[in-house]
N, C-alpha and C positions, 0 to 999 in steps of 0.2 A: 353320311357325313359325320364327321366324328366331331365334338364338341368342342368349344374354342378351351384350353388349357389355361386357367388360372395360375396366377402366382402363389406359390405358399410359402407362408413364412413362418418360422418356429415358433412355437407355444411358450405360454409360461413353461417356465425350469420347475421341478417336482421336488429337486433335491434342496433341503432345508437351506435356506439363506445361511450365507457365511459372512461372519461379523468378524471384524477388527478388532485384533485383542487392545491390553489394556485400556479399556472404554472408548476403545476410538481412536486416541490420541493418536497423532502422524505431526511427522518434523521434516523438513526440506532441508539438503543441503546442497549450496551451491559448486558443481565441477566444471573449470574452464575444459573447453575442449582446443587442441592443435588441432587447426586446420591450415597446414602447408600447402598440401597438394592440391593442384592447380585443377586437377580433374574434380578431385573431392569439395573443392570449394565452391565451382558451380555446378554439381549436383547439390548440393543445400541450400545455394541460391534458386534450384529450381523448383526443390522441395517446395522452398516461402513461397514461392511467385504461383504454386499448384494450391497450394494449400488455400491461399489470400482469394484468387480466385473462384475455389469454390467455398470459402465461407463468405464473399460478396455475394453469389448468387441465391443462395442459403438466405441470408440476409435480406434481400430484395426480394424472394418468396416469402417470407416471414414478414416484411412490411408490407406489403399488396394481401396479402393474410389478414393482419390486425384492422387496416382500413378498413377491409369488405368486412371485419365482425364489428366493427363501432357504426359503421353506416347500416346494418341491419337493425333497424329497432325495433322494428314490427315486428320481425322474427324473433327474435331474442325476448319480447314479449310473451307470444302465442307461444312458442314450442322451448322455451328455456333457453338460457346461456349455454350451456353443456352440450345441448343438442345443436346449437348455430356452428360454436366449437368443433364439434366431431364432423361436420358438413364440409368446414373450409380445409380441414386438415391441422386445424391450430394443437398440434401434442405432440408429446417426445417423438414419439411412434413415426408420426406424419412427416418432420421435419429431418428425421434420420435417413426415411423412404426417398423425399427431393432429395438430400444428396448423394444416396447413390446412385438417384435417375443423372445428377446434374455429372456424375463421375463417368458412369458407363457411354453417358450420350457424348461425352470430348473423346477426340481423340489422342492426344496428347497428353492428358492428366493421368490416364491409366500409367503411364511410364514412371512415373515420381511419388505419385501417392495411391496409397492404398483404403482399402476398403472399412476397415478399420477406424484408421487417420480420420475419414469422413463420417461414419459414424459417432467421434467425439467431438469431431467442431461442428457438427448439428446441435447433440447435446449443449457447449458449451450459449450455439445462439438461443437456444431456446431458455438457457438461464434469464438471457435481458427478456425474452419474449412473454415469460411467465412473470416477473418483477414487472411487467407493463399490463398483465392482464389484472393480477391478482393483488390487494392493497397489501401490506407488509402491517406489524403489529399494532400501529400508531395510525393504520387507517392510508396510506399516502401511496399511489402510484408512479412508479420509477415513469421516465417521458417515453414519445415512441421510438420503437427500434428505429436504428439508421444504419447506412453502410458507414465504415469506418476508412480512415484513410492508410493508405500502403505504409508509411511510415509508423503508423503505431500499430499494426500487425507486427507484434513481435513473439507469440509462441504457440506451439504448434502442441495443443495435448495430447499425450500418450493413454495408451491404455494401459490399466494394471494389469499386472501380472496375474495367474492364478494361481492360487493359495490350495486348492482343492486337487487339482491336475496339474502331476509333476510335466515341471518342462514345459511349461508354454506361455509365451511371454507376446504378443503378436503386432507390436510395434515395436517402441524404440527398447531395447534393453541394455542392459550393463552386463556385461560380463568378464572374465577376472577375477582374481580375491586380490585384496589390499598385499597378504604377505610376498605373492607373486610380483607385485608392481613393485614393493624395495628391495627386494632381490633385483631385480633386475637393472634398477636405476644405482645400488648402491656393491655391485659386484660381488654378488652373494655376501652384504653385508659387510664387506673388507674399509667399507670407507661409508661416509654421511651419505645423505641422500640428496643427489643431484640428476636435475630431470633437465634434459636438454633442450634449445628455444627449437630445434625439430625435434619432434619425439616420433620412433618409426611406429608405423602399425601392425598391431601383433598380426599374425597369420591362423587363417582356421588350419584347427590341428588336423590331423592327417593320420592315417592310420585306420585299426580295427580296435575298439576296448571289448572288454565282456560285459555282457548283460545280467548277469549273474543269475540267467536262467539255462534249462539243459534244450536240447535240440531234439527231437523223431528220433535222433539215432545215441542218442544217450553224450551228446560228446559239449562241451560247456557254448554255449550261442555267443556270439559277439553282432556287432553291429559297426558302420561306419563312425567315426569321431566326427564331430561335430564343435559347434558355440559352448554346450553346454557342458563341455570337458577342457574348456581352454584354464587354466589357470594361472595367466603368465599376470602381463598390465592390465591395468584395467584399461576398457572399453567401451564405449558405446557404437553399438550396429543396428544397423537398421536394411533391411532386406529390399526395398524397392520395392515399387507399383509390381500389381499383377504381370504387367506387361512391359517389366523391363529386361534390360536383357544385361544392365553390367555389372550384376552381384552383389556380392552384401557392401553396403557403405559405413568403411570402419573409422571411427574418429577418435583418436587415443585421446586420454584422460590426462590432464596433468593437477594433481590432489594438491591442495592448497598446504604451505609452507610459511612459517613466520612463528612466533613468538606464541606460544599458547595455543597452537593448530593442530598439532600431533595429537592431543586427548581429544580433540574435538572430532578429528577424521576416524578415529577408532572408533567412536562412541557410534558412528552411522556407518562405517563399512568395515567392521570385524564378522559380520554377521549375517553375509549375503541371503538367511532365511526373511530375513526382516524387510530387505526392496522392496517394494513398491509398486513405483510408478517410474518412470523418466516423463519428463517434458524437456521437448528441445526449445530453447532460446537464446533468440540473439540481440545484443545490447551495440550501441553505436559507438563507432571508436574511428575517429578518422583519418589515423597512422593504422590503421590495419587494411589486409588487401578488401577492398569493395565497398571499405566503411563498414563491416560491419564485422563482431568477435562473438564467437560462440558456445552458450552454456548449453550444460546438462544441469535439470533442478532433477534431483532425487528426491524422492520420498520413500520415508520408513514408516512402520510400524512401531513406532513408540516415541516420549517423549522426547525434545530437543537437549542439545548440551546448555550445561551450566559447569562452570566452572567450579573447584571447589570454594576459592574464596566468594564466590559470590552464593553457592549455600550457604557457608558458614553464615554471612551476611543477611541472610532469609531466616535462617533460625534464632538467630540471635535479636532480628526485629521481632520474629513470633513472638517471642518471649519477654519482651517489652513491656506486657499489660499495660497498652496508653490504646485513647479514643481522641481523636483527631477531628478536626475540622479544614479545610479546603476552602479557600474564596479566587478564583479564577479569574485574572483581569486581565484588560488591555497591555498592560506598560508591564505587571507584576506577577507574580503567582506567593500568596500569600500562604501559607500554615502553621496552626498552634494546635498544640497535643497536651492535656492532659492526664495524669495519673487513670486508669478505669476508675479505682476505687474513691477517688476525689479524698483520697488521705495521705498525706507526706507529699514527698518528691514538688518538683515547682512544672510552672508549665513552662511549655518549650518553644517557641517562635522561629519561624525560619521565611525569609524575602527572598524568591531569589527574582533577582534583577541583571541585568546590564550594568558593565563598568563603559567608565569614558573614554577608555583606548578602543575598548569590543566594539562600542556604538562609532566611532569616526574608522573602525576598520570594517567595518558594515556598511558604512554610507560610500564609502571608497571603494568597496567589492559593486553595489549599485551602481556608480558609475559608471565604472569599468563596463559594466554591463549593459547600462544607455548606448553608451560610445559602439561596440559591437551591435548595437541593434540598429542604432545611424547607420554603420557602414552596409550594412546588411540593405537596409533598404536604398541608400544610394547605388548599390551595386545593381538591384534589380529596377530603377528608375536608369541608370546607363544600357542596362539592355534591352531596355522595352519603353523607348521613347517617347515612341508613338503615343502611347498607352497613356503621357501625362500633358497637363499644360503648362505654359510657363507660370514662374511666379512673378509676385507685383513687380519686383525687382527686375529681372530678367524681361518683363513686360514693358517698363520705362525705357529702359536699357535700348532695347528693340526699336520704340517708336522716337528716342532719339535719335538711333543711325537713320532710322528711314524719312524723318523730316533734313537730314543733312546730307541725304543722296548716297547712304554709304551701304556699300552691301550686308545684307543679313549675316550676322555671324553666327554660325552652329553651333547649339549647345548642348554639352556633352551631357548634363545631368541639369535634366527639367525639375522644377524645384514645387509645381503650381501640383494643384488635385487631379486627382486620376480622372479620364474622362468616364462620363457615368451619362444615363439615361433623365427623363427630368423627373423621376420617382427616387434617384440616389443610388441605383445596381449600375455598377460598373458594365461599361458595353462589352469588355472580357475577364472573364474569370482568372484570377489569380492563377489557378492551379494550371492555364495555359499560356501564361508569360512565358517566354524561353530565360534559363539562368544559365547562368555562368558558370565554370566548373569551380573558382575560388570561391562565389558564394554559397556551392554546395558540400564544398568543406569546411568553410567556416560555421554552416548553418548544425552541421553536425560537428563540430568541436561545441558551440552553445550548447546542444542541445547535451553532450556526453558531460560538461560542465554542469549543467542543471540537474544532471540525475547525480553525478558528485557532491552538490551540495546536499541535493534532497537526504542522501544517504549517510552527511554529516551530522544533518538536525535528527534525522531519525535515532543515529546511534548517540548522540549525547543527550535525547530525551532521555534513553533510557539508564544514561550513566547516573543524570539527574534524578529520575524516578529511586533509582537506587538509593543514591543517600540520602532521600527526603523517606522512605523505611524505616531507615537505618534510625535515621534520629527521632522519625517520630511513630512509628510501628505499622501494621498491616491495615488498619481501621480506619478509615476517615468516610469522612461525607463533604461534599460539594454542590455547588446547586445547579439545576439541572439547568445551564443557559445553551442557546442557540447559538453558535460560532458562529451561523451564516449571518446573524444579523448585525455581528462585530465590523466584517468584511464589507456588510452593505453602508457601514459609517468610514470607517477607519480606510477602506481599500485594502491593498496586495501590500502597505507596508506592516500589515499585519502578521505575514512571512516572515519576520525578521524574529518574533517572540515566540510562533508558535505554539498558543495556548492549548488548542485543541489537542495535537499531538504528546505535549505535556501531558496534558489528563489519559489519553487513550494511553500514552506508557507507563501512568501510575496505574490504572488500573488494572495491566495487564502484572504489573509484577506484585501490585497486594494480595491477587488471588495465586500468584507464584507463590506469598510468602504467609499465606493460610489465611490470609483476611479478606476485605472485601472496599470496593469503591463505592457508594451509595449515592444517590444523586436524591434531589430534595427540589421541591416543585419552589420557586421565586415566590410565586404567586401567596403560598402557603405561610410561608417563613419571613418572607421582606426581610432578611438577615442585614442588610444594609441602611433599614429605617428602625432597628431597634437597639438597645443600651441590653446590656447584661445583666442587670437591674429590671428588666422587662418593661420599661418606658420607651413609649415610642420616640424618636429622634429623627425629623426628617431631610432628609438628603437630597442634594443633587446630584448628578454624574461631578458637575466643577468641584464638589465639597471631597476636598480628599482627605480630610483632620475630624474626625468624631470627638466633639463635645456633650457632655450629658450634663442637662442640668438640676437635674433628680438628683445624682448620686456623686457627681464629680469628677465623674471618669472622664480621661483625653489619649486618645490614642489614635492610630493611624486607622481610616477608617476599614483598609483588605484587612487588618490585623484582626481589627473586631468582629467583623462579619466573620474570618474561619473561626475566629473564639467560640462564637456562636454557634457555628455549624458543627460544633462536638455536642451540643445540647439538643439536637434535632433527634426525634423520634417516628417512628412510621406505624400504621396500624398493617401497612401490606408494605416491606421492604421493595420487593415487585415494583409498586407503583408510588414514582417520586410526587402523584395528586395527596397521596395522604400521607402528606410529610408537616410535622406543627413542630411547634419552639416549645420545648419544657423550659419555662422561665424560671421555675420553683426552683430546676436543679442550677441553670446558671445564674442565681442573684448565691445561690448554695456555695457556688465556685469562688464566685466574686470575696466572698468574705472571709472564703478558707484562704485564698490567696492573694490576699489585698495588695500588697506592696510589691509581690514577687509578680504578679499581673499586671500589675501597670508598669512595671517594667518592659515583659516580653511584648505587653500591645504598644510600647511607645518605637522601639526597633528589635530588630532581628536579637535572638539572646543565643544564636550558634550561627558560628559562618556561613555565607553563602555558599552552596554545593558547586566546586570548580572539578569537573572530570579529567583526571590525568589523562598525558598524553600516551597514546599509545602508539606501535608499531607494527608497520606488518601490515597496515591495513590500504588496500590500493585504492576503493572506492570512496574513503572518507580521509577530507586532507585534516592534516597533521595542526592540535589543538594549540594554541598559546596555555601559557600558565595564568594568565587572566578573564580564561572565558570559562563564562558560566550561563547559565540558561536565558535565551535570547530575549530580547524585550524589546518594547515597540521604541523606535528612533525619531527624534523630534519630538518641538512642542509646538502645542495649535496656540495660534495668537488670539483665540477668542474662547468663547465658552464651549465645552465639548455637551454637546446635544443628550439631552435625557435618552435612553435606551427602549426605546420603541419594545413591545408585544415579538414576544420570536415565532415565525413561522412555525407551526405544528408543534406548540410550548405546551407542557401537560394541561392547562389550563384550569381557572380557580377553582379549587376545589369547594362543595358544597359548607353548610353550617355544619359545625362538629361540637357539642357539650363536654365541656372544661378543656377545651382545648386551642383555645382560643391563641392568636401571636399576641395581643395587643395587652396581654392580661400585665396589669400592674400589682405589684407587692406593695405600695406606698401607702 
């Protein structure tokens, strides 16, 4: 009898790892793809619907995974973590192998997706699955894996290319050059560049090329054409499941167009060496067929565009020579920048806040947004009646007719609580209501609306981040607060300011513009309980006016605290636990800038940064000449609550000699 035949699967690779030039660096751009054709639009919808189902099963083995290794404690005691781990199958390796048992064992996914395809949305689960085994730098475990729902399946990772071995790309790729695709949309260049709302699909070329090698019989070798000789539009293709049978699926490109687009599309597809990667995505839109519209995200090999004006604008902050301070708040975003060398020049204040047109065109966008959410649910309380009770109203209503002999009247929308068990879980699950076909386009215009805003505050952080550079240079420090605990006071109207977002896009453009963000532990600094003078001053959250009775000083008290937070020093930059207040150097400040200081700490001493309007741009709607970086809307008719301990806060740092916050000069 001959031996039962194992599987074998390939070894480590021998050949030297291949690195990412310019240290790594990779940029994405996004390409709308035309999807006309009727055939080609559900083959992509069949792609999602393959894909989604087997990254749920993926998912559901990876959670039935992590349960059997948390409920092993005995084992995980006796014979290690590592080794319970390699038992259940918890690693790359393991969670790769389920999906192409979960791929081979359907019959029907073989035809859409490939083998490939499943190998990355392994990897991709196994990202949440390792953030759930493994603590992250601050000690804290991401929650446990879950399946996710079909609506926010939205992208399907591709694999990279390889860099090493020409020609082989084994998912999605792009193919085209850029100069081929304006040729062809601008009539060998006889006129601008106009791409049609059908754009056709190029054709695989045809023919025999040469190989530019010779043949047995001495005579020049050719080979069929193929992908990797088209050079017309660009493209993206993707070949099918092992076992399909209707050819490659081509989705023409159409390269984004508008006001300051053209340097940016060259900067990422002049240089077809550079590709990447493709991932296909699709975003919700629901004036297109199926509800939904479909991207290519590209990735390259090297840095993102910048514009020239906004270099210039990065160098010219470098060159600044100021040290800055940051104080991050509720309602404001404070910053004052000093001179580095604390000789000449004045300091520099900057508030940015909310005007009172932005704040009542903010509270007016909210509405609008209730009212949609009203209708939303009356819609699925008229389809699924059953499912509610009446209200008190409707309940009165009711046992009036039937004390006066009148017959029940039928009510078209119950108004009372869903029916539920006597523990509070609904007797049916939401997700099995039947809806209505107008609330599932409404629910996807909400939904394409809220990724429209998201994508408003995100690009005018950074318009904002910009000119708070500009005026006050690449260096600041801010203290290391907790945004979640903002959220756990304030609530969702804390979406309207945006603090967090603010900071994460200063930060990302001080290291654009050679400097750095520092964060500085609370706990360390109390920048909000002390005078610049180094006397302590203590504060409420209610107390928004800094008085010092030491020295004199009045100013607002975000002004003072970033004043401050230019004078913070760190023994490990690294770690905002050992961050202390050099008071010596700010009572220093104080005195070189007495007048011209309590000026910038009483109001802003340079405009508020308001980002032009720009054009062109489809996913972010169109700025007033009045908005400037968002801030929280309303005011609380009582005292605002002292600011609780933030979850996972660097926490007090130990005793430190001469370095004390409290340390007075008097």
């Amino acid at each position: 009898m001959q031996a039962a035949q194992t599987r074998k699967f390939r070894g480590k690779n021998r050949a030297p790892k291949w690195k990412k030039p310019n240290d790594g660096q990779v940029s994405v751009i996004v390409l709308p793809l035309t999807v006309t054709d009727p055939a080609d639009l559900a083959r992509v919808e069949n792609l999602f619907g393959a894909m989604w189902s087997l990254k749920r099963a993926v998912q559901r083995d990876a959670r039935a995974k992590v349960d059997a290794y948390w409920a092993a404690f005995h084992k995980r005691n006796e014979q290690g973590a590592k080794a319970v781990r390699q038992r259940l199958g918890l690693s790359r390796e393991a969670l790769e192998r389920s999906a192409y048992k979960h791929l081979e064992d359907s019959g029907h996914l073989k035809h859409h997706a490939s083998k490939a395809l499943a190998m990355h949305m392994a990897d991709e689960v196994w990202n949440g699955v390792q953030r759930h085994l493994f603590p992250d730098a601050t000690g804290h475990h991401s929650g446990r894996p879950k399946t996710g729902r079909w609506h926010d399946f939205t992208r399907i990772p591709g694999r990279a290319r390889s860099h090493t071995t020409e020609n082989k790309w084994e998912t999605f790729r792009l193919v085209g050059t850029l100069r081929g695709h304006v040729m062809a949309y601008t009539d060998g260049g006889q006129h601008a560049l106009m791409q049609p709302r059908t754009m056709p699909k190029p054709t695989l070329p045809d023919g025999k090329v040469p190989t530019g090698k010779l043949t047995a019989a001495g005579k020049p070798g050719k080979r069929r054409a193929n992908w990797w000789d088209h050079t017309g539009p660009l493209a993206v293709v993707f070949a099918g499941g092992p076992e399909g049978e209707r050819g490659d699926l081509v989705l023409p490109v159409r390269i984004p167009q508008g006001d300051g687009q053209w340097e940016r599309v060259q900067h990422f597809l002049d240089n077809p060496l550079g590709w990447h990667k493709v991932d296909l995505v699709r975003r919700r839109k629901a004036s297109a067929p199926g509800g939904w519209v479909y991207e290519a995200h590209l990735m390259i090999l090297g840095p993102g565009y910048s514009s020239p004006a906004v270099r210039q604008m990065r160098d010219e902050a470098a060159q600044l020579d100021r040290i800055g301070g940051m104080d991050g708040n509720v309602s404001n975003l404070s910053i004052v920048s000093f001179p580095a060398s604390l000789d000449g020049g004045n300091p520099v204040s900057t508030e940015i806040t909310l005007t009172e047109e932005e704040r009542a065109r903010l509270e007016k966008a909210a509405k609008k947004r209730r009212g949609r959410a009203r209708a939303l649910e009356r819609s699925r309380r008229a389809t699924n009646c059953a499912q509610y009770g009446l209200s008190k109203k409707q309940a009165r209503r009711a046992e009036r007719r039937a004390a006066k002999g009148l017959k029940p009247k039928a009510v078209a929308v119950p108004g009372g609580a869903r029916d539920a068990r006597s523990d509070g879980v609904p007797k049916q699950a939401f997700r099995r209501d039947r809806l209505s076909a107008n609330y599932r386009t409404q629910r996807s215009r909400q939904a394409e609306h809220a990724a429209s805003l998201a994508e408003h505050r995100r690009h005018r952080a950074r318009l904002v981040a910009r000119e708070i550079i500009a005026a006050h240079g690449p260096v600041l420090v801010v203290e290391d607060c907790d945004i979640r605990t903002w959220y756990r006071l304030w609530g969702k109207r804390l979406s309207q300011t945006t603090p967090g977002m603010l900071i994460s896009a200063l930060k990302v453009e001080c290291e654009a513009a050679g400097g750095r963000l520092v964060r500085a532990s609370t706990w360390s600094t109390a920048l909000s309980q002390h005078c610049l003078c180094g006397e302590r001053v203590r504060k409420t959250l209610r107390d928004r006016e800094h008085k010092c009775l030491a020295c004199g000083l009045v100013g607002k008290r975000d002004l003072v605290s970033a004043a401050l937070a230019t004078f913070v020093h760190f023994e490990d930059v690294g770690d905002p636990k050992t961050a202390y207040l050099d008071t010596t150097l700010s009572r220093h400040a104080q005195i070189t800038y007495s007048e011209a200081l309590e000026e910038a700490l009483r109001e802003s001493t340079t405009p508020s940064p308001k980002p032009p309007r720009w054009s062109g741009r489809v996913a972010v709607p169109r700025q007033r000449r009045e908005t400037s970086a968002p801030r929280t809307a309303g005011q609380r008719n009582r005292a605002t609550p002292d600011e609780s301990r933030p979850r996972g806060h660097a926490g007090k740092p130990g005793p430190r000699t001469a370095c004390s916050p409290q340390l007075t000069l008097w």
